[in-house]
N, C-alpha and C positions, 0 to 999 in steps of 0.2 A: 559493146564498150561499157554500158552502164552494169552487165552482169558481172564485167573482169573486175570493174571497180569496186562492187559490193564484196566478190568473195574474196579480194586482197584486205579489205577492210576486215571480215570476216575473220581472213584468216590471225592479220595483227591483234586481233580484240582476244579470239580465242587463244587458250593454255595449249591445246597442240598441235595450232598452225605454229603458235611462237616458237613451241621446240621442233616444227618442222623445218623452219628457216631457220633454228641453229645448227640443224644437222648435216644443210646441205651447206650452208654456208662452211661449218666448221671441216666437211670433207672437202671442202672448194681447196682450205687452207693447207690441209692435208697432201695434197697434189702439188701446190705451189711449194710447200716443203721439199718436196722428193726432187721439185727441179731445180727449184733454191742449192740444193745439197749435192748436186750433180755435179753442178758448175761451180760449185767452189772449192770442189774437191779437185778441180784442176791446179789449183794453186800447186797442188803437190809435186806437179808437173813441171814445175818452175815460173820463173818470170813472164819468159816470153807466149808460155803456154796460155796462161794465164790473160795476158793482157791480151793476146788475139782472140779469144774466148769471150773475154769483154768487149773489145771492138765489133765483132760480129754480132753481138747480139743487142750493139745500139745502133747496127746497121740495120735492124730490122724497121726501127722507126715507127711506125703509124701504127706497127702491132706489138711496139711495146710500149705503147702510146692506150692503146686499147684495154691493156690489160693491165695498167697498173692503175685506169679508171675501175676496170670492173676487180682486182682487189679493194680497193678505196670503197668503192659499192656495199662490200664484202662486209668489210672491218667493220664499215660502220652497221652493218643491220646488225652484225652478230654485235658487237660492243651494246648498242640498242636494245635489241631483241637482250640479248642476255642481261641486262642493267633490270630492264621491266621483267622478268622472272624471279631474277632475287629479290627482290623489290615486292612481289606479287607472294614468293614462298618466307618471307620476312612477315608482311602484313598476317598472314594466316599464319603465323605460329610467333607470336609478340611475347611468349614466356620463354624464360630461360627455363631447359630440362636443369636440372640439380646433379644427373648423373647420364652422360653422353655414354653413350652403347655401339657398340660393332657391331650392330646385326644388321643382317638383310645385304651380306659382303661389300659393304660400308670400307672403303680402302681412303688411303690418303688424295687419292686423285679426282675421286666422287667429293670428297668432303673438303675442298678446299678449291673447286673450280672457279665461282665466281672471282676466289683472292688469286690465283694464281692468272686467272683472264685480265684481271686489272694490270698487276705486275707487266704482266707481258705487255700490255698495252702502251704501257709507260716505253717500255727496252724499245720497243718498235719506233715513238718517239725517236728516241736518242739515238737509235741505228740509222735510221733516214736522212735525220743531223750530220753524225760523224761520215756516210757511205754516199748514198743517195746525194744527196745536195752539195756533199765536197764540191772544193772549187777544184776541178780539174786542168784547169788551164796550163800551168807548169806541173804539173804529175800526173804518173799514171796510174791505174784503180788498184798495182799490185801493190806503186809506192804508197796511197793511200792506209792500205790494208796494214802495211808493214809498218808505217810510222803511228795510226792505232791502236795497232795490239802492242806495240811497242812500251805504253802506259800502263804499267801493270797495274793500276783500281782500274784500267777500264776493261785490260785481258780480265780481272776477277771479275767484275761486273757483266762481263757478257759470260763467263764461263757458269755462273750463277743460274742466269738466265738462261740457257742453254740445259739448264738443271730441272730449273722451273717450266719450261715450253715443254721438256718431257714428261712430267708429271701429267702434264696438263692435256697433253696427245694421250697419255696412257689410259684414261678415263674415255674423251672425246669422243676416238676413235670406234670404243665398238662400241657405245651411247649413242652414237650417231646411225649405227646400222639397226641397233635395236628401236629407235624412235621411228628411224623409215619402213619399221614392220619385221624386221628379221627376229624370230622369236624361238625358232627351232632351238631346240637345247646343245646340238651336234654343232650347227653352223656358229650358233653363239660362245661355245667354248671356243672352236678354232679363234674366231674376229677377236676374242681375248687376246687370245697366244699372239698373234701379229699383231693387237694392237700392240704389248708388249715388246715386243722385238723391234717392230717401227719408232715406237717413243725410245728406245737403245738407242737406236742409229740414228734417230734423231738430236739425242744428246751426247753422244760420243761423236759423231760427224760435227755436230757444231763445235762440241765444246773442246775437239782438241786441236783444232784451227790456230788459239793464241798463244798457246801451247807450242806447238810446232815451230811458229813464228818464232816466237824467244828464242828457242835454239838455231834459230839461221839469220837471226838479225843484230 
């Protein structure tokens, strides 16, 4: 017990145990996305589609009880862990460069993770507010969704976001395979390419949700 204790401790103190626990935490997110995006894509299926899709999956109970502890878990090491690395790569480098440079395939995704983690942080916020915690009592989670996206700053506001979560995947994604040791040159172009194509479908599955909506509400 006292050895798990020390090499946890270890691993928080060290530079990459912290990006090892944002790797796996951040492919943790990466999984809950693709199930997130499954089931919301039934909306398209209609109402009733929809709302038994909901129902069943708050009949699970004590296992969705489970696991919106251990994303909660999640969020907060990686929100943590990732605050004390910018925080850590800020302190070692306290000068402004005079002339910001592309190299070393420096993309928009790389270079704005931390801003685009906060961001998202925030949406997360206010999506739990408006989805999650709605009073459901007199409606159901489709009429929820519809009266919503209904708001057009909020349909912009989450389509935004939905902009931004894929920026943010497009980076994460295969940052996270190369942190847990994949370094091969072959396997690392592919984990690009997907990650590419998953942060697509990650923002085009969300982001054309309010979209949709407006035209059928």
């Amino acid at each position: 017990m006292q050895w798990d204790l020390n090499w946890f401790i270890y691993t928080l103190r060290s530079s990459i145990g912290k990006k090892l626990i944002m790797a796996l935490t951040g492919l943790g997110f990466c999984i809950f996305l693709i199930g997130h995006l499954a089931g919301n894509l039934i909306i398209y299926a209609g109402k009733d589609a929809f709302n038994s899709y909901a129902g069943r999956l708050h009949a699970l109970g004590p296992v969705i009880i489970l696991t919106e502890i251990g994303l909660l878990f999640f969020a907060v090491a990686h929100v943590f862990i990732g605050s004390c690395l910018f925080y850590e790569n800020f302190r070692a480098r306290p000068g402004r460069y005079l002339v910001k440079k592309n190299a070393g395939g420096r993309t928009i995704g790389s270079g704005t993770m931390p801003y685009t983690g906060f961001f998202i942080l925030i949406f997360i916020i206010f999506h739990l507010i408006d989805f999650h915690f709605a009073d459901k009592t007199d409606q159901t989670i489709y009429q929820i969704v519809l009266e919503t996206f209904s708001n057009p700053g909020y349909a912009f506001f989450y389509i935004v976001s939905m902009i931004i979560v894929s920026i943010h995947v497009s980076h994460g994604f295969w940052s996270a395979f190369q942190t847990l040791g994949v370094d091969n040159s072959e396997y690392m172009s592919l984990l690009r390419v997907i990650g590419i194509i998953f942060s697509l479908a990650v923002g085009f599955g969300f982001g054309l949700l309010p979209i949709y909506i407006s035209f059928i509400s």
